[in-house]
N, C-alpha and C positions, 0 to 999 in steps of 0.2 A: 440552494433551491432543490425541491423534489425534480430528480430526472425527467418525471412525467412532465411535470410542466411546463419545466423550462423547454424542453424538447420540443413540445405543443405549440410553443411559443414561437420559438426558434423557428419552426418549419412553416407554419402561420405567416410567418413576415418573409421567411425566403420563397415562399410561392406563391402568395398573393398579395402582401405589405409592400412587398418592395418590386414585385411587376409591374412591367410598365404601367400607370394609372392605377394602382392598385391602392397606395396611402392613401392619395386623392379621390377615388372613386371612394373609397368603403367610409373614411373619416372626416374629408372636405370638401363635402357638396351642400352649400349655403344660397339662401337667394340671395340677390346682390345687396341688400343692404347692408346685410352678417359684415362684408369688405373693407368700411370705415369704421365701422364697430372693431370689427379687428386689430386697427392700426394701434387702437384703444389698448390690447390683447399685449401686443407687442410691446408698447411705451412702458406699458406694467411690469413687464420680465425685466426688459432693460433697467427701472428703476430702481428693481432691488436688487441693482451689481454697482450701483450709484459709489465711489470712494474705494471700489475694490479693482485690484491690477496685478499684474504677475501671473500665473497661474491658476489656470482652469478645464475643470474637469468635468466633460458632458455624459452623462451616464445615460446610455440608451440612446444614442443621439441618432438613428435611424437616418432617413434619407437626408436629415442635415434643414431643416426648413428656414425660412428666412429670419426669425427669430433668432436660429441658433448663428445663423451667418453672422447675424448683426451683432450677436454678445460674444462672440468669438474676437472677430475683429475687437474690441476692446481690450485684448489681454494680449502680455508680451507672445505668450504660450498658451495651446491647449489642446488638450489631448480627447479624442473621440472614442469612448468605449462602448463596444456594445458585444451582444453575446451572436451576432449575425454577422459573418464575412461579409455577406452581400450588402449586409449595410454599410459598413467600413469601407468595403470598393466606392460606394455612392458617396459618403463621406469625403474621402481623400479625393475624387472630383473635384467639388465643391469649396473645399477650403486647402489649398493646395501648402498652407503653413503648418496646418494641422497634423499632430501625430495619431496615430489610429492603436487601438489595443483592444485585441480578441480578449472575452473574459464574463466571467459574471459579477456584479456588483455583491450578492453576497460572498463572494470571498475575495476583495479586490486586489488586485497585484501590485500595489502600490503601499512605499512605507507610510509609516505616522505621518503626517502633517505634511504631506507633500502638495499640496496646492492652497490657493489663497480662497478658492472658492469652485463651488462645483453644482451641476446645476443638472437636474431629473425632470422633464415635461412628461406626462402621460407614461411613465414607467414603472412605478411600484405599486401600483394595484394592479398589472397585468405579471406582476411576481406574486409565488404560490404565497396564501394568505400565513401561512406559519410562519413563513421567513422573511417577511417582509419589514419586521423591527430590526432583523439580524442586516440586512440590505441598508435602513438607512442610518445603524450604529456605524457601518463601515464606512456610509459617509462621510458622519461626523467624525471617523476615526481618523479620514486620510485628507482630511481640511487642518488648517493650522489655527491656532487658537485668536483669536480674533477676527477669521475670516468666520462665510458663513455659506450653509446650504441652501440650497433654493428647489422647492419639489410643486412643481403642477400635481395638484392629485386631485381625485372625485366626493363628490359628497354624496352619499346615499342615499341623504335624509332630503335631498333637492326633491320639493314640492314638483317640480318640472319635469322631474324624473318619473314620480310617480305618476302624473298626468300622463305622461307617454305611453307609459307601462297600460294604462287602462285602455288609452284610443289603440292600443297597438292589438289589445288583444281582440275586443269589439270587433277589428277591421278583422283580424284574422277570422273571427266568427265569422259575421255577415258581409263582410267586402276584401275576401282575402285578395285579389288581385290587386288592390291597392293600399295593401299593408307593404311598412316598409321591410325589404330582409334587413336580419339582424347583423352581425359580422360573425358571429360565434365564437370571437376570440376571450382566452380565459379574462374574465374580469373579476375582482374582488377586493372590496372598500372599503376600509373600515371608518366608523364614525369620526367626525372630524374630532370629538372628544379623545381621541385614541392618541394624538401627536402630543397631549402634555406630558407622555412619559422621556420625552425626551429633554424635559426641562430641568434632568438630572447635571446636564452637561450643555445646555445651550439655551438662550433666549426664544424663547418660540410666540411668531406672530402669524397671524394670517389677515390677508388680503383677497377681497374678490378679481378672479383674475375673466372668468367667460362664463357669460350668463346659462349657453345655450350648449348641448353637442348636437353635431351636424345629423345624427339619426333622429336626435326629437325634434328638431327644428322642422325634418321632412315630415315626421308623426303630425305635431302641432300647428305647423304655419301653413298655411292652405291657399296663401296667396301674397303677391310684394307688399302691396301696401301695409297687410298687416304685420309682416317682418319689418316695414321702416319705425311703425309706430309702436311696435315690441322695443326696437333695438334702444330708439330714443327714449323711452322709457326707463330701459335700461343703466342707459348712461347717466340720465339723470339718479333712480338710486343707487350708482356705486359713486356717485359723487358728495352727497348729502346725506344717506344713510347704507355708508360703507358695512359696518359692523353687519346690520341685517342681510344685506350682500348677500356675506360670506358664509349664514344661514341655509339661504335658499338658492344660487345660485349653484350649478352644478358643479363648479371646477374653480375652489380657492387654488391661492399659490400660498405654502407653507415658509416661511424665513427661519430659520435656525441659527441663529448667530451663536458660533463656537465659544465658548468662554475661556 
């Protein structure tokens, strides 16, 4: 990764990512209905680790959220890597089986095929945009073949997104005191058409995994009731028309199954 970036990155999450209330304030502030929608969020992750055991490896794994608690527990081993000491300290709190390694994911320190699976939530779109194929070849480099990767990433093209984008600006015009702040932290997406070049070397599927991010939900949802009848909505089309989901929704989860 470009020094700048990662740097940016790096200093981003050690002075306000991971200060007290700092993921939760900037990333997870939902009305309360978002909460069992959630749970929704989680049974998702868990599902595509369904048949896989041994080793595993959390790329980016930051303050450690209860997702990661729960797929951790699942595995004999696994190991927490991120490019932030301070996150690693948060970590090895939290899963006190866990082994912790300073590092960056595009050049991982890890031989071939050393885990059975390895799992990226909200990581490689805040890696610089050039190297972010080079980040998740190293994935699939250091997974063993028949295991598989599993990556949360963003979709650009989420209709939701751009919705946000418009109320956000507006408010900044004419009602800037209740625009929401942005985070400023590096972001950069690429199309979800961009993950078939990895079907040189692995099965590639996706799944809707969260309808909403916590900034547009603030932009967007302007009162509870209509966050319960968003969410239900919700649930209802990732149930019966998955595929379209995965379209519009702003944050698939990608499966790589190594071959």
């Amino acid at each position: 990764m470009s020094n700048t970036t990662e740097e940016y990155v790096r200093q981003f999450y050690d002075e306000h990512g991971w200060a007290r209330g700092g993921e939760d304030e900037l990333f997870r502030q939902f009305r309360p209905a978002y909460k069992p929608y959630h749970e929704g969020t989680i049974a998702r992750t868990l599902a595509c680790f369904e048949s896989c055991a041994g080793r595993l490896l959390i790329v980016g794994c930051g303050d450690m959220p209860r997702s990661h608690v729960e797929l951790g527990e699942q595995f004999a081993a696994t190991v927490c890597f991120d490019i932030s000491r301070v996150a690693l300290d948060i970590a090895a709190q939290r899963v006190s089986k866990a082994k912790t390694q300073l590092g960056s994911i595009c050049e991982a320190p890890f031989p071939d095929a050393t885990f059975d699976a390895v799992f990226a939530s909200h990581v490689i779109y805040h890696i610089d945009a050039s190297l972010q194929e080079q980040a998740v070849r190293e994935m699939i480099r250091v997974v063993k073949p028949g295991g598989r990767v599993v990556v949360v990433y963003s979709n650009p093209k989420s209709p939701i997104r751009y919705a946000a984008g418009i109320v956000h600006r507006l408010r900044k015009l004419f009602a800037p005191k209740v625009a929401v702040k942005e985070s400023g932290l590096y972001f950069s997406p690429y199309p979800l058409g961009w993950w078939k070049r990895f079907s040189d070397s692995c099965d590639v599927s996706m799944k809707p995994w969260d309808v909403i991010g916590s900034y547009e939900e603030r932009t967007l949802i302007p009162a509870d009731w209509l966050a319960s009848l968003f969410y239900a909505m919700a649930r209802v089309t990732e149930r019966t028309l998955p595929k379209l989901a995965v379209r519009i929704w702003q944050y698939p989860i990608i499966v790589l199954g190594r071959r």
